[in-house]
C-alpha positions in Angstrom: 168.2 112.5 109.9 166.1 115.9 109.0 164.8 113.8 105.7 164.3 110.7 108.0 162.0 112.9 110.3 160.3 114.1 107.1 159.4 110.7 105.7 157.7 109.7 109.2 154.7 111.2 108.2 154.6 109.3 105.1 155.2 105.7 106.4 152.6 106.2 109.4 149.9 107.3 106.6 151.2 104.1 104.7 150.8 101.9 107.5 147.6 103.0 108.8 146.1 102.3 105.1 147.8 99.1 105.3 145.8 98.5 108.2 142.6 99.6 107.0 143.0 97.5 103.9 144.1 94.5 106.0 140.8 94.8 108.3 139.0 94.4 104.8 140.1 91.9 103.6 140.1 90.1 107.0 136.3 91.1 106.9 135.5 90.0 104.0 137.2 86.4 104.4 135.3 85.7 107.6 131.9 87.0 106.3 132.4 85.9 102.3 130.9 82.4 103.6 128.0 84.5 104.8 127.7 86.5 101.7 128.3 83.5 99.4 125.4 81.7 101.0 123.3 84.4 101.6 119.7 83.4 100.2 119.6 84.3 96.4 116.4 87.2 95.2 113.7 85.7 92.8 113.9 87.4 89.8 110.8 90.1 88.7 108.9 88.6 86.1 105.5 89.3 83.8 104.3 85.8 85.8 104.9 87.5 89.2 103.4 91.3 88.1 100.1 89.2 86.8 99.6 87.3 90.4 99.8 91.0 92.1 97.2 91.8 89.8 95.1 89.3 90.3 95.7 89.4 93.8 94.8 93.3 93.9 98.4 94.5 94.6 99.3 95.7 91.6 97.0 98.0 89.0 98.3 98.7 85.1 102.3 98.3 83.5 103.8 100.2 80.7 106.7 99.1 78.3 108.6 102.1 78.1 112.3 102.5 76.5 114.0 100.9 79.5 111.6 98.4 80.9 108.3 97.9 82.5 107.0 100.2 84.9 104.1 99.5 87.4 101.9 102.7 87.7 98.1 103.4 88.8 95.7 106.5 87.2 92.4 107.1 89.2 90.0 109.5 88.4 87.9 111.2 85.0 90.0 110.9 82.5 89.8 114.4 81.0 90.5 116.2 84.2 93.2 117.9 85.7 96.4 116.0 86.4 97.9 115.6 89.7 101.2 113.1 89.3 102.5 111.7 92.8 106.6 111.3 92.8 107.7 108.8 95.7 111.3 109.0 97.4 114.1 107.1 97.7 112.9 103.5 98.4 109.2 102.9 99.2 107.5 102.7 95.8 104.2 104.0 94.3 101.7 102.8 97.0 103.3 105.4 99.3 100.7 107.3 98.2 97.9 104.6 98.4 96.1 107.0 101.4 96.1 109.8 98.6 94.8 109.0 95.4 91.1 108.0 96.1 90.1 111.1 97.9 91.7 113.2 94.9 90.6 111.3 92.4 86.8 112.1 94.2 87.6 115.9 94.4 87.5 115.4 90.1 91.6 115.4 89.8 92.9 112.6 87.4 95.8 111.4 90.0 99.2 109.0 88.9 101.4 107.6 90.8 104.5 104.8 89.7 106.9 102.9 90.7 110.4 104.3 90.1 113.0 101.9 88.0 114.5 99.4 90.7 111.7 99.7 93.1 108.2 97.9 93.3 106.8 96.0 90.6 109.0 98.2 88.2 111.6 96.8 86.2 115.7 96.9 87.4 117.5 98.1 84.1 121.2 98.0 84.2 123.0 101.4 84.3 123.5 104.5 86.9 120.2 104.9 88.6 120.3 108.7 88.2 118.0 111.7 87.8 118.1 112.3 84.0 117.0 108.5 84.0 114.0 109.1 86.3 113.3 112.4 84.3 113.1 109.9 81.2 110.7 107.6 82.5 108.1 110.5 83.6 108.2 112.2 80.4 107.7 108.0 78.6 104.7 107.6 81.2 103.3 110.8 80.1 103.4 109.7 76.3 102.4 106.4 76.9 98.7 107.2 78.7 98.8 110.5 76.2 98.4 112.8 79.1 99.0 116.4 77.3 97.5 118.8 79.4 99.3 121.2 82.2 100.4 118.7 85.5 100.5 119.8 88.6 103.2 117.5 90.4 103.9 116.3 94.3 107.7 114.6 95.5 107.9 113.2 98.7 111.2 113.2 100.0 114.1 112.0 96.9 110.5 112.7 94.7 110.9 116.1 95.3 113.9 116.3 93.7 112.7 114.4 90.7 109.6 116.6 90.8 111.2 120.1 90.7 113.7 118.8 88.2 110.6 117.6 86.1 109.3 121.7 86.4 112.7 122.3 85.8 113.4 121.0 82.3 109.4 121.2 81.6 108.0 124.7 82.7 105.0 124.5 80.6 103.6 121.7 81.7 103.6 122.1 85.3 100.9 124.6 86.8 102.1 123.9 90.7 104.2 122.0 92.9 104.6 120.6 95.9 107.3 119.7 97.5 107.0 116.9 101.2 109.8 117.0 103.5 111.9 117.5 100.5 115.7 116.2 100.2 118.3 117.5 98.1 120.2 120.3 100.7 122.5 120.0 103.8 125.4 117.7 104.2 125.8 114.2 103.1 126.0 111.6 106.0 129.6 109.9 106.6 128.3 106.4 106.4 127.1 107.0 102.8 130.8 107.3 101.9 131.4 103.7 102.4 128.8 102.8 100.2 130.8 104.7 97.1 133.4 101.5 97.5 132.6 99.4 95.1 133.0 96.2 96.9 132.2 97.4 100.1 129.6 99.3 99.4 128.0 96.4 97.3 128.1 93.6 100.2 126.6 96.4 102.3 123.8 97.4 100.7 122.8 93.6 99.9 122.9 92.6 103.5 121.1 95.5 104.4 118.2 94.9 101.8 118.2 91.1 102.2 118.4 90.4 106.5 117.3 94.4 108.0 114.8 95.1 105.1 111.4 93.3 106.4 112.5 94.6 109.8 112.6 98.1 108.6 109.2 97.4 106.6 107.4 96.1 109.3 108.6 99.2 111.5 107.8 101.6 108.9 103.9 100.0 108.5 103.6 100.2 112.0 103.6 104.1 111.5 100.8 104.0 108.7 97.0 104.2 109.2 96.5 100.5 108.1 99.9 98.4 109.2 98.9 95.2 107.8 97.8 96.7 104.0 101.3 98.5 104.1 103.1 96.0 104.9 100.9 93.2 102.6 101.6 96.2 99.7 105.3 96.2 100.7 105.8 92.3 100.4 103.9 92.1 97.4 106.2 94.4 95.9 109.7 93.9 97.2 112.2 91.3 97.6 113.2 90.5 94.3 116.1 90.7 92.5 117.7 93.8 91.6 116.3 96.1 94.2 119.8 96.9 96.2 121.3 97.4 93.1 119.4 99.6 92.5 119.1 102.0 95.6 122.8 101.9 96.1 122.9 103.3 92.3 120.8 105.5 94.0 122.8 106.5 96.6 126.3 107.2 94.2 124.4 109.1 91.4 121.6 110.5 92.6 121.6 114.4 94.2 120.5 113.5 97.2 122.1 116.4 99.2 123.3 118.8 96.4 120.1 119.7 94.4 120.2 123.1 95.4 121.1 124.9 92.2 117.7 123.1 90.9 115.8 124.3 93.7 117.3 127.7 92.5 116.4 127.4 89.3 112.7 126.8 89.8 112.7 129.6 92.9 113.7 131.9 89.9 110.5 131.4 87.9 106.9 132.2 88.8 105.8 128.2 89.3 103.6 128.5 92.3 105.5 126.1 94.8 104.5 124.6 98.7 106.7 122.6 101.2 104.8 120.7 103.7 107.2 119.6 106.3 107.4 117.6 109.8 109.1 119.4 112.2 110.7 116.1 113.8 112.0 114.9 110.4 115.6 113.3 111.4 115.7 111.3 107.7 115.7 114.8 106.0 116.0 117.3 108.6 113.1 119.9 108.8 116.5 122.6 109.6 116.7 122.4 106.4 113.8 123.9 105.4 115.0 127.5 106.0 117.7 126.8 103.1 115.3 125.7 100.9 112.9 128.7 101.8 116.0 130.6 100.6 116.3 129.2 97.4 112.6 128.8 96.4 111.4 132.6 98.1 108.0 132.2 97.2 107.5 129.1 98.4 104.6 128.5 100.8 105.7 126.4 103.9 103.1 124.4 106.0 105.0 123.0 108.9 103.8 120.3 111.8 105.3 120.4 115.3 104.8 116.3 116.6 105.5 114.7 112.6 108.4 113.2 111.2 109.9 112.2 108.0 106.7 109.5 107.6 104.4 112.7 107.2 103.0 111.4 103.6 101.8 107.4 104.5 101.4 108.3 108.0 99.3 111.5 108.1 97.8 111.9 104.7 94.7 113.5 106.7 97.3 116.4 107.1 98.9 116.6 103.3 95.8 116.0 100.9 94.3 118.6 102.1 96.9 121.1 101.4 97.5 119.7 98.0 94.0 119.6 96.9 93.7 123.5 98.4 97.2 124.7 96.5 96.2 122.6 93.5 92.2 124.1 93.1 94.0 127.5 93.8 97.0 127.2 90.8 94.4 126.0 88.4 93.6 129.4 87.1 96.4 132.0 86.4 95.7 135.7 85.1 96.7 135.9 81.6 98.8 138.5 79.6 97.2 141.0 77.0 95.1 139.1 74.3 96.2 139.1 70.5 97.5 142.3 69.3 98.7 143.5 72.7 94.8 144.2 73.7 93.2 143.0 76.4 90.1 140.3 75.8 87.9 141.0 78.7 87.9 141.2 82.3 86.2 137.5 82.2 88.8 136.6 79.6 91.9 137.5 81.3 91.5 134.1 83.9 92.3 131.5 81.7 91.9 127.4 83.1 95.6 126.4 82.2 94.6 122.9 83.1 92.6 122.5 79.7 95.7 124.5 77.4 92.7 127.0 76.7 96.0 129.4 76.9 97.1 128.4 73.4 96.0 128.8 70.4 97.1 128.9 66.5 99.6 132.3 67.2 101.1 130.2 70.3 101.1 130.9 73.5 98.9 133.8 75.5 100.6 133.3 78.8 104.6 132.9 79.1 106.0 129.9 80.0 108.2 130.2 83.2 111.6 131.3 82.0 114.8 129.6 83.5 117.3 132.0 84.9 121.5 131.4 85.3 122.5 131.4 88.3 125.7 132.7 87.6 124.2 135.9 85.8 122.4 137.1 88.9 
């Protein structure tokens, strides 16, 4: 009887899976019809990138190691470089509010389309941050952009921006960081999406039947609804896209990126957050960790603006990145050659041009990565 009571236990936790596996598969044999003739995606083809560009929503493509990716440069071509990271799901035209009015101030501005989203290609494989870190560093080559960057991420592009700083700390001169993810706790309903099956038959429902909902809902919120929304279905509903995001979703660090936040708080890159104080999608509480782990971080904050702070109040963000930016572009450097210093003149040295280098190497020291663990 004592082992009897023992086992009871065990055979309630064995029937209550039972149950739960039961309720699945009951779910999916009522719904499979649904899912089975659920309307199939077109596929992304070089015939549908060429009508967006003829009809104006799309602007230049690059054939990099894993596919084509949709990107757009504005602005003289020997200037400084300000690249523009998008988050999670809306692609490159995120930042459509942005680019002109840098690209006036004299900035050379880029912005793409992340693998999976936009006019970008879907590549098989884990959709993860390495692979993101990849495509920048391709992009870069392939317009042969050399000089210092100074980088923006909005949301999951923050992430994918400091990581960029953090595995390339001489070519970044600032960065700025909008309403940036990668702390607190991870949602409970993401955890069903890490079941294979279930998580699969989510995600395409989601994309396929709530997508234009959400779109249209999410234009509403920019300065120009019906060009967001035009830009949003000349760019999405083709195959590959859920795949994608729910690749996303299982490899991405999209709530435990704080030992790279660390990381690049441990160096002297000059950093800013610019936050919405209503953010619920990542929650501006959050900010106070992420002060913690990047100390010298600048914080700008706004009391009535949510998570949509970037396509819906660019009047509000440009001008802090233009400000930070023109302020970063010139950094005091160390002693000249032989220990001595050059000049007073001399020791302010345009960073944006690599004027810093010369045939001994470098006169200022690249930012130098710290171990956690050591300190």
């Amino acid at each position: 009887m004592k082992n009897s009571s023992r086992l009871l236990p065990l055979f309630a936790s064995l029937a209550l899976a039972g149950f739960a596996l039961a309720g699945l598969i009951l779910v999916g044999t009522l719904s499979g019809g649904f899912w089975l003739f659920a309307p199939s995606l077109p596929p992304l083809t070089d015939t549908v990138r060429q009508e967006a560009q003829a009809n104006g929503w799309a602007h230049a493509f690059a054939r990099l190691s894993e596919g084509v990716v949709h990107y757009r440069i504005e602005g003289p071509q020997n200037a400084p470089t300000i690249l523009l990271i998008h988050g999670f799901q809306t692609p490159g035209f995120v930042w459509e509010d942005h680019i002109r009015p840098l690209a006036e101030a004299g900035y050379q501005v880029i912005s793409f389309d992340n693998y999976g989203r936009g006019l970008s290609d879907r590549p098989d494989g884990a959709y993860t941050l390495e692979r993101t870190n990849q495509l920048i560093e391709e992009l870069l080559d392939h317009l042969n952009i050399t000089r210092p960057l100074h980088l923006a991420g909005y949301s999951m592009g923050g992430i994918t921006a400091a990581y960029y700083s953090m595995t390339h700390p001489q070519k970044i001169r600032s960065l700025t960081l909008i309403a940036p993810a990668g702390t607190g706790s991870q949602p409970w309903t993401t955890h069903l999406l890490a079941w294979t099956w279930v998580g699969d038959r989510i995600m395409e429902q989601v994309e396929r039947n709530l997508g234009p909902a959400r779109a249209a809902k999410t234009a509403a919120q920019s300065p120009n609804p019906q060009k967001f929304h035009a830009h949003w279905a000349a760019s999405a509903g083709y195959d590959g896209n859920s795949r994608a995001l729910l690749s996303t979703l299982r490899n991405y660090p999209l709530w435990n990126a704080d030992d790279i936040y660390h990381r690049v708080g441990q160096t002297d890159l000059p950093v800013q957050i610019i936050w919405g104080e209503q953010d619920t999608i990542v929650p501006f509480s959050e900010a106070t960790r992420l002060q913690a782990l990047l100390p010298r971080a600048a914080l700008h904050t706004y009391a009535a603006v949510g998570h949509e702070i970037t396509y819906a109040n660019p009047g509000l963000v440009t001008p802090h990145l233009l400000h930070f930016v023109e302020s970063h572009r010139l950094r005091r450097a160390s002693s000249g050659l032989g220990g001595k210093a050059r000049s007073p003149a001399g020791r302010l040295e345009a960073l944006d041009c690599l004027c810093h280098m010369d045939q001994t190497g470098p006169l200022l020291t690249p930012p130098v990565l710290s171990d956690p663990s050591s300190n």
